[in-house]
KELUM-535353 format. One record per residue (C-alpha): residue in one letter; x, y, z. Coordinates in steps of 0.2 Angstrom, whole numbers, padded with zeros to 4 digits, always signed. Example, Ala and Ser with C-alpha at 12.3 -4.5 7.8 and 13.67 -1.06 7.14 Angstrom:
% residues 2
A+0062-0022+0039 S+0068-0005+0036 
This chain:
% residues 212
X+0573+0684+0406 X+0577+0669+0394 X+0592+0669+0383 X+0593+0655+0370 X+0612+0655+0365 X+0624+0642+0356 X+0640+0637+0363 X+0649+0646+0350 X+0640+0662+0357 X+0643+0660+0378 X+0658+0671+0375 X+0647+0688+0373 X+0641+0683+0390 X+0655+0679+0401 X+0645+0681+0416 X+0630+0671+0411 X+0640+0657+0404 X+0655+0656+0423 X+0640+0656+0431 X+0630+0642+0422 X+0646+0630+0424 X+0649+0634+0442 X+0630+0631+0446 X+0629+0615+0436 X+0646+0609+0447 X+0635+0615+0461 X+0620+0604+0458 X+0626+0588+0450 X+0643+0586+0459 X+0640+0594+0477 X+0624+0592+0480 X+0616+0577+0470 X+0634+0565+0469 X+0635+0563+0451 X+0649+0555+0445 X+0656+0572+0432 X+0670+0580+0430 X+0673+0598+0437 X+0688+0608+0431 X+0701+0619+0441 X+0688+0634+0438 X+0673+0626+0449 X+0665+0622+0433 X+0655+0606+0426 X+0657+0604+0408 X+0658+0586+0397 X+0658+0581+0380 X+0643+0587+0374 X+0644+0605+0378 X+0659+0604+0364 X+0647+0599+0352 X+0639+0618+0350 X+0622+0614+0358 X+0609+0625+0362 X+0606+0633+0379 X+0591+0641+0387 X+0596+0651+0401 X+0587+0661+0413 X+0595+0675+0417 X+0593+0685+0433 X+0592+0704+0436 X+0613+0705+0440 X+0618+0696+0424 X+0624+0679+0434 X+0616+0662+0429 X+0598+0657+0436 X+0593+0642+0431 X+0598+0634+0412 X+0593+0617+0400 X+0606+0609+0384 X+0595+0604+0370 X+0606+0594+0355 X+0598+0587+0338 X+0596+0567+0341 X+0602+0566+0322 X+0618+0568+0330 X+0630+0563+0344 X+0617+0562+0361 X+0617+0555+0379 X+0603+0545+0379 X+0610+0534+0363 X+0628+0535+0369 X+0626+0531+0387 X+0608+0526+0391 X+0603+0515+0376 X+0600+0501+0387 X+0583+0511+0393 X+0576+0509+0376 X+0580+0491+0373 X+0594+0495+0361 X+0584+0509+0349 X+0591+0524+0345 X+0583+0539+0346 X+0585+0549+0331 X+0573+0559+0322 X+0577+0578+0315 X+0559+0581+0321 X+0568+0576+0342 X+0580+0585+0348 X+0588+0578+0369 X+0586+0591+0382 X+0597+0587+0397 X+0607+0596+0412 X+0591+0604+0420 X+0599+0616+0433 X+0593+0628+0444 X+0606+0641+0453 X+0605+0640+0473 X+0597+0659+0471 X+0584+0654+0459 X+0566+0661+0464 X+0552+0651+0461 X+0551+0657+0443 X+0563+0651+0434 X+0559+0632+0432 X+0543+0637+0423 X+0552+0648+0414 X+0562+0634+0408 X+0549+0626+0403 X+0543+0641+0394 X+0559+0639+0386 X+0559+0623+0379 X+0541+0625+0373 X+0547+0640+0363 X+0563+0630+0355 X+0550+0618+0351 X+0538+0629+0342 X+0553+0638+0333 X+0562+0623+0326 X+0546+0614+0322 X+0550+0598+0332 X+0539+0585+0339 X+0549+0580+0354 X+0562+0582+0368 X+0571+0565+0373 X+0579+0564+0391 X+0584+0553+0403 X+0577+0556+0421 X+0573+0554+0439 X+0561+0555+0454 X+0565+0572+0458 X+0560+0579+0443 X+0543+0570+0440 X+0538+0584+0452 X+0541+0598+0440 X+0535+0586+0428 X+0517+0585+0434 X+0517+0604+0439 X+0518+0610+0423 X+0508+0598+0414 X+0523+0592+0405 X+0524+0575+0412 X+0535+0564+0398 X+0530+0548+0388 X+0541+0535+0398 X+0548+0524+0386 X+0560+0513+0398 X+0566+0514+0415 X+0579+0505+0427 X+0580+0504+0447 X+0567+0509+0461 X+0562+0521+0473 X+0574+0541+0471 X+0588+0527+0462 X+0576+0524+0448 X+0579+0534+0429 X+0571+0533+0415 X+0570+0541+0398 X+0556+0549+0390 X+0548+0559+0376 X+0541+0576+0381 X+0530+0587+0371 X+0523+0604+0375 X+0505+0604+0372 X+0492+0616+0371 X+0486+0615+0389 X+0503+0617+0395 X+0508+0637+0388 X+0494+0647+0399 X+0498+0639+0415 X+0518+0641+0411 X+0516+0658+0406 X+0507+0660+0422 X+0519+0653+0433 X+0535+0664+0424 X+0522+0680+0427 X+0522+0686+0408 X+0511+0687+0393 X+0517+0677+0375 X+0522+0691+0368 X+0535+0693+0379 X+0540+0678+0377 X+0542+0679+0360 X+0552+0695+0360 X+0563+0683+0369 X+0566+0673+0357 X+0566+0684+0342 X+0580+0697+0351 X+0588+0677+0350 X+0587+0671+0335 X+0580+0688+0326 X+0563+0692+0319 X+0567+0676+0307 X+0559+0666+0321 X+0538+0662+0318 X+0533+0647+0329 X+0519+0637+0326 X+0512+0642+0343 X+0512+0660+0342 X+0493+0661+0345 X+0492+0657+0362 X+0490+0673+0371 
């Protein structure tokens, strides 16, 4: 199932949130090379996580992290101004109707479910917050996921060649995108929804809530 959960909030799931930051460390240290920071605990965490954004998580049937996405409004302090401005000639991204989605991690016991749930995920903060766009910088090896779920982004620049190039795009979840998503996670809209509502309570009426 997908929990959507502010920072402030990770501590009513211990579990979930150890997990997260263990798997992240996993991924982008271990096994891709990045060049973050991993505490005595295991865990990748940066400056960003201390600015309250919010998580999708994917939650598997033991409680433990499987697979999770960091969305922050760009009205404030992001990545891709901060660190990657020099992909977008120098403009800043900044709009309350964009908001960056970044560290895109699946745990090493993910099933095949959970990156489209992800998806479904993002889809659904969209819809709820009424935004326009997700920003975020990134590579080859996602373009794949990209073009599988009919989410492929609007580059907007890019640097390098071949598995060493990144770029940074704008994302949107159209209309043809929900069915095959839902598909791919194995559940109907509505449960999605009840999702997000047992989330962010029954306050929550996206925009999108006619797609079965």
């Amino acid at each position: 199932m997908l929990r959507y959960v502010y920072a402030t909030d990770l501590a009513r799931f211990p579990v979930l949130r150890d997990t997260m930051f263990r798997d992240r460390a996993e991924q982008f240290k271990n096994r891709l090379g990045w060049d973050v920071s991993v505490n005595d605990k295991g865990e990748e965490r940066d400056e960003y996580d201390a600015l309250n954004p919010l998580y999708v998580i994917w939650e598997q049937e033991d409680g433990t992290h499987g697979g999770s996405m960091r969305f922050l409004p760009t009205i404030g302090q992001t990545m891709v101004n901060d660190h990657f401005i020099h992909l977008t000639d120098g403009v800043r991204i900044e709009s309350p109707f964009i908001w960056e989605c970044t560290r895109f991690c699946l745990s090493p016991t993910a099933d095949r479910r959970v990156s489209a749930g992800l998806v479904l995920g993002a889809g659904e903060i969209m819809a709820n917050f009424h935004l326009d766009h997700f920003v975020g910088v990134f590579d080859p090896r996602m373009e794949r996921i990209y073009r599988l779920y009919g989410v492929e982004p609007d580059v907007i620049g890019t640097k390098g060649e071949g598995r060493e190039q990144i770029g940074v795009g704008l994302w949107e979840m159209n209309q043809a995108a929900w069915p095959r998503t839902l598909k791919r996670v194995g559940v109907t809209r509505d449960m999605s929804l009840q999702w997000v509502e047992r989330s962010f309570g029954p306050r929550a009426k996206p925009r999108l809530a006619e797609i079965a």
